[in-house]
Backbone and ligand atoms as CSV (ligand in chain L), in Angstrom:
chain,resi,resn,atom,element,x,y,z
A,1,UNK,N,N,16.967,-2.381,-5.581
A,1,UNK,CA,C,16.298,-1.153,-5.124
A,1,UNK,C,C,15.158,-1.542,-4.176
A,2,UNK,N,N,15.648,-1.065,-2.794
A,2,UNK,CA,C,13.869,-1.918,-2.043
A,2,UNK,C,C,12.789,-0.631,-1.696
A,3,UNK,N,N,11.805,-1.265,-2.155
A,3,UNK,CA,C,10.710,-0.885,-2.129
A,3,UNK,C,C,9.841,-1.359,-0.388
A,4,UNK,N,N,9.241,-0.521,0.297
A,4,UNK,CA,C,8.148,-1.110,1.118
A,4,UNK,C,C,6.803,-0.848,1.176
A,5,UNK,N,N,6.735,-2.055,1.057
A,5,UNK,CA,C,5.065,-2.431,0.882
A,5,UNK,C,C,4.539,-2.869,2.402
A,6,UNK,N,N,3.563,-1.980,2.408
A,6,UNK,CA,C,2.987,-1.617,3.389
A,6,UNK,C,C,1.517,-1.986,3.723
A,7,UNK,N,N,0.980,-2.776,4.804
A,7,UNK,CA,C,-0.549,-3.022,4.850
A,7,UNK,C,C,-1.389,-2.977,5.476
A,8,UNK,N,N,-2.066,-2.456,5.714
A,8,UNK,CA,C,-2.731,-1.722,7.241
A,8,UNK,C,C,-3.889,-2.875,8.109
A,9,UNK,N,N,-4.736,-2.370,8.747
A,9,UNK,CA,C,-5.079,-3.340,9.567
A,9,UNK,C,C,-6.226,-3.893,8.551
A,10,UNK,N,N,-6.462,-5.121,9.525
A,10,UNK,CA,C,-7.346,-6.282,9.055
A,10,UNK,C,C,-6.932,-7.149,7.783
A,11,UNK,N,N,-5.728,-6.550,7.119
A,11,UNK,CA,C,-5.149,-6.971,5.982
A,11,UNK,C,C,-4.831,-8.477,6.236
A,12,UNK,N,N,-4.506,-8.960,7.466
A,12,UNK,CA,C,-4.050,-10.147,7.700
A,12,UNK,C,C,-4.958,-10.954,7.459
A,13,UNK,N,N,-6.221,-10.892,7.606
A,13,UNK,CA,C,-7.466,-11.180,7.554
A,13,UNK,C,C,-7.741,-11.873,5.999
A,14,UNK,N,N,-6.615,-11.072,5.148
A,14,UNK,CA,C,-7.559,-11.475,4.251
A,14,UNK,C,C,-7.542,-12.497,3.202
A,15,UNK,N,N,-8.555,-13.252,2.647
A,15,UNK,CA,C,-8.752,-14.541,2.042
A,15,UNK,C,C,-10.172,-15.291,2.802
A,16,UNK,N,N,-10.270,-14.159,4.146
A,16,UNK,CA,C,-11.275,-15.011,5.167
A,16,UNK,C,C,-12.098,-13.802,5.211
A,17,UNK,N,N,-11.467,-12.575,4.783
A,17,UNK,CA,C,-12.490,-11.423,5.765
A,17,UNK,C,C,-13.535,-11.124,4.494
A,18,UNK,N,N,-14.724,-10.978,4.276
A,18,UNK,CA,C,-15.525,-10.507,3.183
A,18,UNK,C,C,-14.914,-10.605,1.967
A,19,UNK,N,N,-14.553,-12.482,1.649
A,19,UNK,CA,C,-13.763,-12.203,0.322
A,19,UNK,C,C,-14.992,-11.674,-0.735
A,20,UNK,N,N,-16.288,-11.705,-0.906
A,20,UNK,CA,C,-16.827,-11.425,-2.157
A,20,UNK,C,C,-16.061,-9.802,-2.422
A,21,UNK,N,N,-15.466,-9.075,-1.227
A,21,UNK,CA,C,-15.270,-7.874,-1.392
A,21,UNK,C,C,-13.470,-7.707,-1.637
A,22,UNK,N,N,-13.112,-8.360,-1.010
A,22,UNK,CA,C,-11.611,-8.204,-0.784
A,22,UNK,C,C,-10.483,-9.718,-1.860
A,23,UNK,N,N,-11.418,-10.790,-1.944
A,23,UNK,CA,C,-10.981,-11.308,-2.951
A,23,UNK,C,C,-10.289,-13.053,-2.065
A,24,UNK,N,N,-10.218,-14.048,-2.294
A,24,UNK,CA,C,-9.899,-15.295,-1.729
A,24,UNK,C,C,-8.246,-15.298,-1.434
A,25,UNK,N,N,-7.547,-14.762,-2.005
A,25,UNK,CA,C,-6.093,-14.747,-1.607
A,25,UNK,C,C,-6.042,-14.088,-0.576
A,26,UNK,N,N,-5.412,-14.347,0.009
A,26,UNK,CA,C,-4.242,-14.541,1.432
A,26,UNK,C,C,-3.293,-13.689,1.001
A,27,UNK,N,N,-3.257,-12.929,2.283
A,27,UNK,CA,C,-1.712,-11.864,2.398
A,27,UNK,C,C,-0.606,-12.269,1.938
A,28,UNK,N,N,-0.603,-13.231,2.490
A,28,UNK,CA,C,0.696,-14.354,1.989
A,28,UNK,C,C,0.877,-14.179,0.607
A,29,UNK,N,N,-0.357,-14.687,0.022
A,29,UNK,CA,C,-0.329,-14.858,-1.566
A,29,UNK,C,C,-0.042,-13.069,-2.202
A,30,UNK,N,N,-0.171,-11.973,-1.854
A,30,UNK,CA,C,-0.614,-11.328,-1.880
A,30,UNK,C,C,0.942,-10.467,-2.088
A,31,UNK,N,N,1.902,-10.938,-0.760
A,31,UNK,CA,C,3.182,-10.594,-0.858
A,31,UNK,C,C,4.142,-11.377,-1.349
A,32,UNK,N,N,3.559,-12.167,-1.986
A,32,UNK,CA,C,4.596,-13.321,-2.640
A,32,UNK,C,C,4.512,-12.513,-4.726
A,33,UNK,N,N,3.219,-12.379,-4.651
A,33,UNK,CA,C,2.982,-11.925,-5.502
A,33,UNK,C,C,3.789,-10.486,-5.692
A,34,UNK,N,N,3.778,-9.558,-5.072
A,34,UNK,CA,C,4.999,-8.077,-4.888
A,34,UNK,C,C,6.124,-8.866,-4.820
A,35,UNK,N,N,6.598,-8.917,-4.206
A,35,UNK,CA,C,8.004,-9.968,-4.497
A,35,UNK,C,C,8.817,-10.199,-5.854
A,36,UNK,N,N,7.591,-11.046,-6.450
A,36,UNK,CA,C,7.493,-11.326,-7.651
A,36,UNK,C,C,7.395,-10.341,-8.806
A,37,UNK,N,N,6.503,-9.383,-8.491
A,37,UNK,CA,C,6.314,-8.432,-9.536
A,37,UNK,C,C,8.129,-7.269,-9.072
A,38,UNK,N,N,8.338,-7.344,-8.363
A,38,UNK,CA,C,9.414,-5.864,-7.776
A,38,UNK,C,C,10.620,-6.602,-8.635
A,39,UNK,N,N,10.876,-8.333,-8.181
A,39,UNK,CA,C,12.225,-9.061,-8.929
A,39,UNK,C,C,12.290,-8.699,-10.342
A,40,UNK,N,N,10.792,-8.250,-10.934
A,40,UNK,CA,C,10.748,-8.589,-12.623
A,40,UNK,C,C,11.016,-7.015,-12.883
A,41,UNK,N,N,11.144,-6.336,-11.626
A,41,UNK,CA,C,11.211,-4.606,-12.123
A,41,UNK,C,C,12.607,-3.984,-11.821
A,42,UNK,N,N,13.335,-4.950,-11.038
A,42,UNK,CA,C,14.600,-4.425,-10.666
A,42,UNK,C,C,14.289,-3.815,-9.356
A,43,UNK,N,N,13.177,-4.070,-8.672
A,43,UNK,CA,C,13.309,-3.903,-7.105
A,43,UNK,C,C,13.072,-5.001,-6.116
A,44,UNK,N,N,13.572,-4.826,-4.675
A,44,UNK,CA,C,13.278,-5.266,-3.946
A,44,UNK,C,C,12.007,-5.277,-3.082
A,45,UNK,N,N,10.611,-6.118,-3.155
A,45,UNK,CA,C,9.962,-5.830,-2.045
A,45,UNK,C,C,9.828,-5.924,-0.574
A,46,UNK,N,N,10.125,-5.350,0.458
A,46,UNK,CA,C,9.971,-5.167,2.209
A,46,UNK,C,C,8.176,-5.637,2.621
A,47,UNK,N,N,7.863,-6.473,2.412
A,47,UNK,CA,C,6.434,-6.406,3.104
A,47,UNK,C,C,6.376,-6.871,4.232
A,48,UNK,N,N,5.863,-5.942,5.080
A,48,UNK,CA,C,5.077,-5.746,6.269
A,48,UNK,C,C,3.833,-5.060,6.385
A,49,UNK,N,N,2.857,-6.267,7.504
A,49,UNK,CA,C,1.734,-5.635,7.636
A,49,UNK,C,C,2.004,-5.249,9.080
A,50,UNK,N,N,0.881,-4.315,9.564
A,50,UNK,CA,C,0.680,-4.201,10.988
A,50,UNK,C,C,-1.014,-3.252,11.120
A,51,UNK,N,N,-1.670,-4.153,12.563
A,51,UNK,CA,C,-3.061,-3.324,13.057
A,51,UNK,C,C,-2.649,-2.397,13.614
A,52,UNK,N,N,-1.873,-1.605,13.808
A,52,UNK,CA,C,-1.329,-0.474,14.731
A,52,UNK,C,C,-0.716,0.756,14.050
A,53,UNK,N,N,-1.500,1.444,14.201
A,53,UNK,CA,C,-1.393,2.853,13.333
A,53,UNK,C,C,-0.064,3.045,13.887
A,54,UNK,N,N,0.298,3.277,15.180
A,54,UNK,CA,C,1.879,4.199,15.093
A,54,UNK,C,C,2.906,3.126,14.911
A,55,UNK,N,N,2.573,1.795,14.705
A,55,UNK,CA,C,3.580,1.268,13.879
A,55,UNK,C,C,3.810,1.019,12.398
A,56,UNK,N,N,2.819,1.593,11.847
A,56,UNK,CA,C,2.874,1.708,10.543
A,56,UNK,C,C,3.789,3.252,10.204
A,57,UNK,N,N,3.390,3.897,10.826
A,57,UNK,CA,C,3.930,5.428,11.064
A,57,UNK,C,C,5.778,5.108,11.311
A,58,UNK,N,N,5.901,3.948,12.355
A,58,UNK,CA,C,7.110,3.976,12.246
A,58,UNK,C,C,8.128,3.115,11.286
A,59,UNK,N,N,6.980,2.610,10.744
A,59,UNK,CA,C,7.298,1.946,9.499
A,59,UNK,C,C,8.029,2.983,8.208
A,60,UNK,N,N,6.859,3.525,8.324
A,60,UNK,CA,C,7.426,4.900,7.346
A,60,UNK,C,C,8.102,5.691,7.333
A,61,UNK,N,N,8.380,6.226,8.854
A,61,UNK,CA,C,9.721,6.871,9.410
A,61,UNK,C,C,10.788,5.989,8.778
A,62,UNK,N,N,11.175,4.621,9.159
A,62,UNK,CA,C,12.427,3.558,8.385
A,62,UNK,C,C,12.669,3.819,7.114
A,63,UNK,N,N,11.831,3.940,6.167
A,63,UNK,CA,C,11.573,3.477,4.961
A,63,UNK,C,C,12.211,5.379,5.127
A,64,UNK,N,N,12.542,6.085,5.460
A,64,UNK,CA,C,13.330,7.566,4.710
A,64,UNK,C,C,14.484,7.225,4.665
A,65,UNK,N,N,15.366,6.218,4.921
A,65,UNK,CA,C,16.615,5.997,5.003
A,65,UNK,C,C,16.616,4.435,4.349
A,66,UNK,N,N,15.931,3.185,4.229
A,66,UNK,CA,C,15.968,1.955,4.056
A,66,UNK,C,C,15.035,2.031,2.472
A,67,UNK,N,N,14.411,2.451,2.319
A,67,UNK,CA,C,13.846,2.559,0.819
A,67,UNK,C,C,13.972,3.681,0.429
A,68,UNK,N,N,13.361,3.155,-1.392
A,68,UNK,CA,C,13.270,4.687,-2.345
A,68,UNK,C,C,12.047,4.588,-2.650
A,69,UNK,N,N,10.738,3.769,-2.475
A,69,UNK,CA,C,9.463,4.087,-2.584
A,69,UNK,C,C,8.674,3.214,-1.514
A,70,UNK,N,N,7.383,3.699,-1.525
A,70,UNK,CA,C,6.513,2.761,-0.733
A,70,UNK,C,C,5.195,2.823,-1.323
A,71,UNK,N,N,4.784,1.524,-1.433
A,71,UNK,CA,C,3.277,0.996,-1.869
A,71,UNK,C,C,2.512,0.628,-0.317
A,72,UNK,N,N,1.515,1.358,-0.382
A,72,UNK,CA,C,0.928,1.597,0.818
A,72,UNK,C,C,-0.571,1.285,0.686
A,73,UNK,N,N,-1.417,0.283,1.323
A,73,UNK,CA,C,-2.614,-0.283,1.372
A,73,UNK,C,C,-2.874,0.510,3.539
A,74,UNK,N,N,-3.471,1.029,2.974
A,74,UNK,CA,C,-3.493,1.721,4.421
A,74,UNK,C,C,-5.178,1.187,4.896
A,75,UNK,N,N,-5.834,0.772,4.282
A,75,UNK,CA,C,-7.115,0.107,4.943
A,75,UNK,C,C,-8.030,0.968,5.292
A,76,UNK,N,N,-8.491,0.627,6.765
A,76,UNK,CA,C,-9.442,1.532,7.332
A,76,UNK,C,C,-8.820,2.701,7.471
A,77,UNK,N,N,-7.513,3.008,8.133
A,77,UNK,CA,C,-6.494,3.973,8.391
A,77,UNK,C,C,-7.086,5.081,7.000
A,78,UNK,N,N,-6.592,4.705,6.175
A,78,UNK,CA,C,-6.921,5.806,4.990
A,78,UNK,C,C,-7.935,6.611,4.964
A,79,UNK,N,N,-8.939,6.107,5.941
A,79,UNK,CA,C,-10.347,7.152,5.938
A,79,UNK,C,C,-10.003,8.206,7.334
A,80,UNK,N,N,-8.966,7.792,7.998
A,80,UNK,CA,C,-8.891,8.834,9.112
A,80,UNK,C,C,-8.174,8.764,10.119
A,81,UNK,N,N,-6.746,8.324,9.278
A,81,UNK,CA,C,-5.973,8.780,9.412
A,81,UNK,C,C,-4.912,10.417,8.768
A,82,UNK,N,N,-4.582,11.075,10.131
A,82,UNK,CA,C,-3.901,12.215,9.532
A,82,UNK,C,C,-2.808,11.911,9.730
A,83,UNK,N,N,-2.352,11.221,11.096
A,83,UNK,CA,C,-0.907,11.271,11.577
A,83,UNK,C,C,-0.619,10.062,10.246
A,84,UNK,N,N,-0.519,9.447,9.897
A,84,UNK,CA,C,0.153,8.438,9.046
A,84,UNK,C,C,0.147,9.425,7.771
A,85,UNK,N,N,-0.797,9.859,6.932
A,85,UNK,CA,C,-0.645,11.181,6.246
A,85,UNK,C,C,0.597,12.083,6.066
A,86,UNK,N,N,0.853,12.471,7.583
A,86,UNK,CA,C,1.904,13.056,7.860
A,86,UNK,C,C,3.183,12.719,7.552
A,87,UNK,N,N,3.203,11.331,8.071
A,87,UNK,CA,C,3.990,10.558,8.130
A,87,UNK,C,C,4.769,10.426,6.578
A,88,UNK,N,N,3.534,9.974,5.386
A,88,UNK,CA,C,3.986,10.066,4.140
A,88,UNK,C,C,4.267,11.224,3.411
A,89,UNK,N,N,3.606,12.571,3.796
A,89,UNK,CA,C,4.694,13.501,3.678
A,89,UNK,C,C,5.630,13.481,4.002
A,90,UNK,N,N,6.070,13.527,4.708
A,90,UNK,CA,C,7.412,13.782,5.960
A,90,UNK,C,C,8.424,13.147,5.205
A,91,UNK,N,N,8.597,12.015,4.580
A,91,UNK,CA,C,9.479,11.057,4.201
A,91,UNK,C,C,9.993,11.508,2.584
A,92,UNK,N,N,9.040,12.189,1.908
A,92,UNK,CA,C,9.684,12.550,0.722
A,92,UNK,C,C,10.039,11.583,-0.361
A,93,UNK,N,N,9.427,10.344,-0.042
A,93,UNK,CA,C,9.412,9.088,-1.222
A,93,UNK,C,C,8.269,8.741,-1.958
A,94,UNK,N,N,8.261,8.506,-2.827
A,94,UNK,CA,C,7.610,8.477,-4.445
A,94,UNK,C,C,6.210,7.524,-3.177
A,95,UNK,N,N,5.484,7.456,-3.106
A,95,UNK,CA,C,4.303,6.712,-2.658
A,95,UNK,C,C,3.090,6.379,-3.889
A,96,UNK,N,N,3.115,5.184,-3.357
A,96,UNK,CA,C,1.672,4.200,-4.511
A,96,UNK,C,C,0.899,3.811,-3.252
A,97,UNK,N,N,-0.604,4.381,-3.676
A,97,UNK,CA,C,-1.321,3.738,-2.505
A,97,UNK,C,C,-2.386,2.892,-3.312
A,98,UNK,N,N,-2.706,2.048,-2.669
A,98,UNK,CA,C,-3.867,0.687,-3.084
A,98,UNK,C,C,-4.563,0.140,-2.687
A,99,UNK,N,N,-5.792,0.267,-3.218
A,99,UNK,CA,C,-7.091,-0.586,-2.475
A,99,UNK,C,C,-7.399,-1.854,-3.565
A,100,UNK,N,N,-7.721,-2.786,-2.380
A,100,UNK,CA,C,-8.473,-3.998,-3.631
A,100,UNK,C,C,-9.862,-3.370,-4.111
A,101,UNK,N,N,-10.630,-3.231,-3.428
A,101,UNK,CA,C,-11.766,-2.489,-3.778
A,101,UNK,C,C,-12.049,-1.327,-4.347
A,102,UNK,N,N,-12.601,-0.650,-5.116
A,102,UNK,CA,C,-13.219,0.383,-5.428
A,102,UNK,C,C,-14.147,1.160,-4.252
A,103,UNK,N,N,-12.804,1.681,-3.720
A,103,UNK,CA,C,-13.583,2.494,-2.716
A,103,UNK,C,C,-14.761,3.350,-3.032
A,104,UNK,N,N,-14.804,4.275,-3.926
A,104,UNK,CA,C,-16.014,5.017,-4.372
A,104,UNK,C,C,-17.124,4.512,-5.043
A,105,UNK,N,N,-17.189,3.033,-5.211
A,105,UNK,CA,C,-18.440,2.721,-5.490
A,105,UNK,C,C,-19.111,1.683,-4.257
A,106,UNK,N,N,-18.686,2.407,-3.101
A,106,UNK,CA,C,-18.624,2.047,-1.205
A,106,UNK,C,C,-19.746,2.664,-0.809
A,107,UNK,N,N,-19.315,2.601,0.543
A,107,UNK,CA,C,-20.318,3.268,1.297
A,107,UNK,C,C,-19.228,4.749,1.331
A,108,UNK,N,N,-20.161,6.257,1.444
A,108,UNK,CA,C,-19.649,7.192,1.026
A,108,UNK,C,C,-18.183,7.512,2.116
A,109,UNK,N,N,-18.406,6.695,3.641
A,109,UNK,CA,C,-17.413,7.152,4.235
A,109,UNK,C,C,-15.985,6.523,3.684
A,110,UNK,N,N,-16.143,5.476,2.818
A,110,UNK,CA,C,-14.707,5.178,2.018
A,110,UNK,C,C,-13.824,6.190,1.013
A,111,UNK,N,N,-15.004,7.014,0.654
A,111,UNK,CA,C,-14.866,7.966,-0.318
A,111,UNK,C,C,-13.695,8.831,-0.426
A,112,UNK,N,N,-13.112,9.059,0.667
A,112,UNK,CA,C,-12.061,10.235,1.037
A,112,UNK,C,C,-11.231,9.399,1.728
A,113,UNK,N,N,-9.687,9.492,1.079
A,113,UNK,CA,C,-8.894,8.824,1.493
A,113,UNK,C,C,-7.905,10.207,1.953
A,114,UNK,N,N,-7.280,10.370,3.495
A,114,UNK,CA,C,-6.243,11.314,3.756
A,114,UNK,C,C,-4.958,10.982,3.069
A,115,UNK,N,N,-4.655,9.558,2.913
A,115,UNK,CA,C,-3.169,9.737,2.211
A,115,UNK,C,C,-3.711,9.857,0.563
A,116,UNK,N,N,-4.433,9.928,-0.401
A,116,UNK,CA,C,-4.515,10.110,-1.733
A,116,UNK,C,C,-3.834,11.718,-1.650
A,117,UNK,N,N,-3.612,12.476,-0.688
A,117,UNK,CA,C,-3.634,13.747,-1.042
A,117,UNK,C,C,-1.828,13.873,-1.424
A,118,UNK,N,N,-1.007,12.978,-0.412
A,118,UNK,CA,C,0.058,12.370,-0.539
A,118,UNK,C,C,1.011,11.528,-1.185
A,119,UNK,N,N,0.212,11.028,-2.010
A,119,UNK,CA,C,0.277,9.633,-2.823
A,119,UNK,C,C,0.687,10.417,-4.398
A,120,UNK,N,N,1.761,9.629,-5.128
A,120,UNK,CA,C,1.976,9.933,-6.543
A,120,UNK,C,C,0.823,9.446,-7.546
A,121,UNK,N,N,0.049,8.115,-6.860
A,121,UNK,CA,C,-0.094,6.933,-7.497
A,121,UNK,C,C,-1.097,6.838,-6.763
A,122,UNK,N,N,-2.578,6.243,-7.036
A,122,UNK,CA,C,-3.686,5.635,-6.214
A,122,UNK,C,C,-4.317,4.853,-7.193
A,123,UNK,N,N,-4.167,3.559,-6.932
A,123,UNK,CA,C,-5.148,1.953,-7.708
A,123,UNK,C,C,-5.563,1.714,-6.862
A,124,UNK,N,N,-7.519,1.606,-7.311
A,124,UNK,CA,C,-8.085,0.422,-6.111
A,124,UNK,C,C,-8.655,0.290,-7.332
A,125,UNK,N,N,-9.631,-0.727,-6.788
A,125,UNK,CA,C,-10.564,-1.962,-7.517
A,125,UNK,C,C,-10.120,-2.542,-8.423
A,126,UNK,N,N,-8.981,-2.841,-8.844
A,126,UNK,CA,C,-8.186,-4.136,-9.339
A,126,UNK,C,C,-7.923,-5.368,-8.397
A,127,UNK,N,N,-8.008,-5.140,-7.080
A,127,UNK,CA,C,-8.144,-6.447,-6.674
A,127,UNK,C,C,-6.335,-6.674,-6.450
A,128,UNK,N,N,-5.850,-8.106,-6.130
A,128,UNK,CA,C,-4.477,-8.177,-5.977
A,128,UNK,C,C,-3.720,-7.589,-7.029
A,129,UNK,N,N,-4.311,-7.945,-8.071
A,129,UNK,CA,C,-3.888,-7.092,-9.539
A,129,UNK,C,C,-2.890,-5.769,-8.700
A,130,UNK,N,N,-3.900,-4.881,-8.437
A,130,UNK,CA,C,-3.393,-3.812,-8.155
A,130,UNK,C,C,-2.302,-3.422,-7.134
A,131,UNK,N,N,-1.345,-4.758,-6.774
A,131,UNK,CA,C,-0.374,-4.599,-6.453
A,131,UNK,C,C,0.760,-4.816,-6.854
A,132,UNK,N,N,0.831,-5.398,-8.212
A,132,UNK,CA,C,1.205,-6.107,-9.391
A,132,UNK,C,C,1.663,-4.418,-10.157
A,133,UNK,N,N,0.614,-3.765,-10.208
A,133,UNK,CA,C,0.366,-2.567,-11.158
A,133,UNK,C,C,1.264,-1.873,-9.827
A,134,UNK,N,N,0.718,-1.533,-9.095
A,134,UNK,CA,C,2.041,-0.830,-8.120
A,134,UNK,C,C,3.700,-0.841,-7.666
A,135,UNK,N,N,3.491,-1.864,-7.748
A,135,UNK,CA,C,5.312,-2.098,-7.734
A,135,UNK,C,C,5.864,-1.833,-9.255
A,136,UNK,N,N,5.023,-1.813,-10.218
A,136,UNK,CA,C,5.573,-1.741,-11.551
A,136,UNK,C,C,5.527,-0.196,-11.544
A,137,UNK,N,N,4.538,0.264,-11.248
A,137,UNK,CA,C,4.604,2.010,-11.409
A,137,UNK,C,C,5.890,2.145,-10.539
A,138,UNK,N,N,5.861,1.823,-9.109
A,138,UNK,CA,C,6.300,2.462,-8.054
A,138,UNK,C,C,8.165,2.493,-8.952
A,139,UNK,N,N,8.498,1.385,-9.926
A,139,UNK,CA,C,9.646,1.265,-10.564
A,139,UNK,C,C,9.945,2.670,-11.280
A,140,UNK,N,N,8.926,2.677,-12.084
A,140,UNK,CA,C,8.902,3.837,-13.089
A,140,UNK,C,C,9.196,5.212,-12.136
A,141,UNK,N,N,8.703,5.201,-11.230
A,141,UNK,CA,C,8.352,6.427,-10.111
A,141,UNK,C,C,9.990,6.886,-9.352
A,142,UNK,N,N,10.670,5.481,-9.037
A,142,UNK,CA,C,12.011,5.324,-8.625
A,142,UNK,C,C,13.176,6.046,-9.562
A,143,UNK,N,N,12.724,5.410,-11.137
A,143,UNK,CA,C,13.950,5.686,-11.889
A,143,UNK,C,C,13.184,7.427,-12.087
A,144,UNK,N,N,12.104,8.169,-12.247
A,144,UNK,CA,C,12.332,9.004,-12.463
A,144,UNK,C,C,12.754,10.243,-11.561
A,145,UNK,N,N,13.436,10.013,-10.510
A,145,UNK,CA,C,13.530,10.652,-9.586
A,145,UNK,C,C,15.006,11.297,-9.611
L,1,LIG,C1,C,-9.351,-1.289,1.593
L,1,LIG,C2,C,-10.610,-0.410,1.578
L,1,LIG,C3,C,-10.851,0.228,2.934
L,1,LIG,O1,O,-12.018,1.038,2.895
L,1,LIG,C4,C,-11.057,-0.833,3.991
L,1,LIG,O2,O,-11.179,-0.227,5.264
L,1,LIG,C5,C,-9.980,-1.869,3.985
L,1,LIG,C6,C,-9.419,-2.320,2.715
L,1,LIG,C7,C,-9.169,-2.071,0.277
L,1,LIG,O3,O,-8.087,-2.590,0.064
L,1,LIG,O4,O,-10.096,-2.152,-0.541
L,1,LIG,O5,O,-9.619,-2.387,5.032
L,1,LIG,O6,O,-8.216,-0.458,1.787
């Protein structure tokens, strides 16, 4: 069953970018880890990152025909983005969205995320954890459909 996992900008960054905030693992480590957690759930994980909002958008367009859920780390995007929003409406698949951080104990403009309004599922501040916890929901989310 494939799942896509999805990661918005600066994500590549990370292990280097403000780990006291975002945490010492590497994307790499990060999607090896989904991988890992999706094999132990009976899914497949798709990870791709991208800095480019309308390719994430067309990411999600794919994923209405190539997957049955998507775990989505949308980044800065999540504070303002609508068109990607859209986008995860539009598609009609079970969505898990995830922050490493605890956005609300941020600065207040983290506070409001446009895709939470979209989303089945929203984990932040678990850290990589919380992608571990997403592909396992996003399972549960699959079979109940
Ligand atoms: C983030 C939180 C966002 O506010 C920030 O812009 C990111 C990462 C997180 O995973 O904690 O880039 O989505």
């Amino acid at each position: 069953v494939p799942v896509l996992v999805l990661n918005g900008p600066n994500l590549n960054l990370l292990g280097l970018r403000e780990p006291g905030i975002y945490g010492k693992e590497t994307l790499a480590a990060i999607e090896e880890l989904c991988r890992e957690t999706a094999r132990a759930h009976g899914l497949t994980a798709d990870c791709r990152q991208s800095n480019h909002e309308g390719v994430l958008i067309d990411a999600v367009h794919e994923a209405r025909t190539a997957h049955r859920a998507i775990v989505i780390n949308p980044a800065g995007y999540s504070h303002t983005s609508v068109a990607l929003r859209d986008a995860l409406a539009a598609v009609e698949l079970p969505v898990v969205e995830v922050h490493l951080s605890n956005i609300h104990k941020r600065e207040p403009f983290r506070h409001h995320s446009y895709v939470s309004a979209v989303a089945d599922t929203v984990i932040c501040g678990a850290g990589s954890h919380g992608y571990a916890l997403a592909l396992a929901h996003a399972a549960t989310l699959v079979r109940g459909r």
